[in-house]
N, C-alpha and C positions, 0 to 999 in steps of 0.2 A: 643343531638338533639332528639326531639319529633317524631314521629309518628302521621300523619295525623289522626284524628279520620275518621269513616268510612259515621259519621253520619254527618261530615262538605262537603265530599265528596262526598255525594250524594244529598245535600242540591244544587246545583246549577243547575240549566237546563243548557242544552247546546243550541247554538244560532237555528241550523236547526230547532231542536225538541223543543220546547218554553217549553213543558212542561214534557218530558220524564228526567229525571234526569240522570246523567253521570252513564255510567254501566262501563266502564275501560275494555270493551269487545273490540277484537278484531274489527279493519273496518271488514265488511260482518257478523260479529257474530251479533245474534240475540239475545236483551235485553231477560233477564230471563223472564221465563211464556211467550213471544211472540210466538205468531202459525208463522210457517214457513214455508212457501210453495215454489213452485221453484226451479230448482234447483240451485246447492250454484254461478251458473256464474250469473245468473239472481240476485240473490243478493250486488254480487260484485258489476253489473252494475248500479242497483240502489242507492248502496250508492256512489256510483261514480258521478253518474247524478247528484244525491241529493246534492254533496262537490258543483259538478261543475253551480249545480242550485243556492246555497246558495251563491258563489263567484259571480258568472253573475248578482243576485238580488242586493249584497254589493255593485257590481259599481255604476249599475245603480242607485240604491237610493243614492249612492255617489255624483253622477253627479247634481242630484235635487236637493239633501241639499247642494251642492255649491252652486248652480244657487238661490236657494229660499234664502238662507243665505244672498248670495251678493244684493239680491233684496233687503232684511228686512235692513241691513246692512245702504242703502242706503238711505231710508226710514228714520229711523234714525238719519242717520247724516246729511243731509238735502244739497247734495251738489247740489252748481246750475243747473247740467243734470238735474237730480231728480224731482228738484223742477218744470224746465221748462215742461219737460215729462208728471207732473201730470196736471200741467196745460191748458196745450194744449186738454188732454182731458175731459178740461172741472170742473175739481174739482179744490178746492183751495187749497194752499200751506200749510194751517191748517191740511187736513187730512194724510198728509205724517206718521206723528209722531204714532197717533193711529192709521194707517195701517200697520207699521211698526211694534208695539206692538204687534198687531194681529198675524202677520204674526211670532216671534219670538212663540208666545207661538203653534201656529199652529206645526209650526217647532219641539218644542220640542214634542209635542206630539208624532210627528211622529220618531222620531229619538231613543225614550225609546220604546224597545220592547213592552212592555205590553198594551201601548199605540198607537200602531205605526197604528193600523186599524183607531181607531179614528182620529188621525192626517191626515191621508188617506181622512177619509170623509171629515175634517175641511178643507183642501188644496182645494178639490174637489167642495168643496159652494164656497170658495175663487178663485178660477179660474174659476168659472161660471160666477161671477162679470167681472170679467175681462173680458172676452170672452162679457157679454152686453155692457159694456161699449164702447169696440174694434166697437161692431155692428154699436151703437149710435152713433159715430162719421164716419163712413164710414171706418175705416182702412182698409187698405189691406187684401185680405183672406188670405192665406196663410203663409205671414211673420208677422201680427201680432196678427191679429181675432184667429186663429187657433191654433199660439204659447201656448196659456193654453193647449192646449188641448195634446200637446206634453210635456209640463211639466207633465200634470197628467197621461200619458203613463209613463214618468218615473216612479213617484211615485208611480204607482198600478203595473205596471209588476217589479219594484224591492223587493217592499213588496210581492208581490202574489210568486217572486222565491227566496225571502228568510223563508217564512213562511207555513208550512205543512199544517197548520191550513185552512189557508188561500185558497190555493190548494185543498184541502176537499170540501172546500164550493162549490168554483168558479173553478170547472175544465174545462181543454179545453175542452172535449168531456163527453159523457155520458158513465159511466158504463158498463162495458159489461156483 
């Protein structure tokens, strides 16, 4: 048996950190050359936070690419719900298919990390649709007008607590 080389091992990022590459350090140890401040409990707790931030993100984006999946899914296959649903609001039975296109590549974008921002904004034009459309016809506020808006809660607070990056940009608070 082989020996991993060191330079395959360190070729893969890890999911939290998109781009900090695996160090084989200890949880709480701090990647080589990293400044370290804090003392070492404070560390623990933030990689602690960070597992538990990074799991809480994984459902939650979980939950969305069910829901956005089973929607495109639908779209797709073209079953009579589907088709009566788009019609009522007004579009014809024709746009099902290339909405459904849409929405798969939307989908993957978001789903492949390096992509997952831009899938982000693409979901986020796409449930702005929805949400006029919702107006246009009077629906309901709350169970239908608004439902985008709770899809795209999924999608930004699962990606924003699975990615650091992301956290960086758009923190809850300002700096101290």
């Amino acid at each position: 048996m082989t020996a991993i080389s060191p330079a395959i091992r360190h070729a893969a990022p890890t999911r939290d950190e998109n781009e900090t590459p695996w160090t084989g350090a200890a949880p709480g140890a701090a990647a080589p050359g990293a400044a370290v401040t804090g003392a070492p409990g404070q560390r623990q707790r933030s990689v602690l936070s960070s597992r538990k931030a990074l799991w809480a993100g994984r459902i939650l984006s979980g939950f969305a690419v069910l829901f956005l999946g089973f929607d495109a899914t639908g779209k797709l296959l073209q079953p009579p719900e589907f088709v009566e649903g788009t019609t009522s609001l007004g579009y014809s039975a024709g746009v099902l298919f290339p909405l459904g296109v849409l929405q798969v590549v939307c989908l993957l974008f978001y789903v492949i990390p390096r992509t997952a921002v831009l899938g982000a904004v693409l979901w986020t034009g796409y449930l702005g649709g929805a949400i006029a459309t919702h107006v246009r016809v009077g629906s309901p506020l709350f169970s239908h007008t608004l439902f985008p808006i709770y899809v795209a809660a999924l999608i930004w607070g699962g990606l924003w607590l699975r990615d650091r990056r992301l956290r960086a940009v758009l923190p809850l608070r300002a700096a101290e």
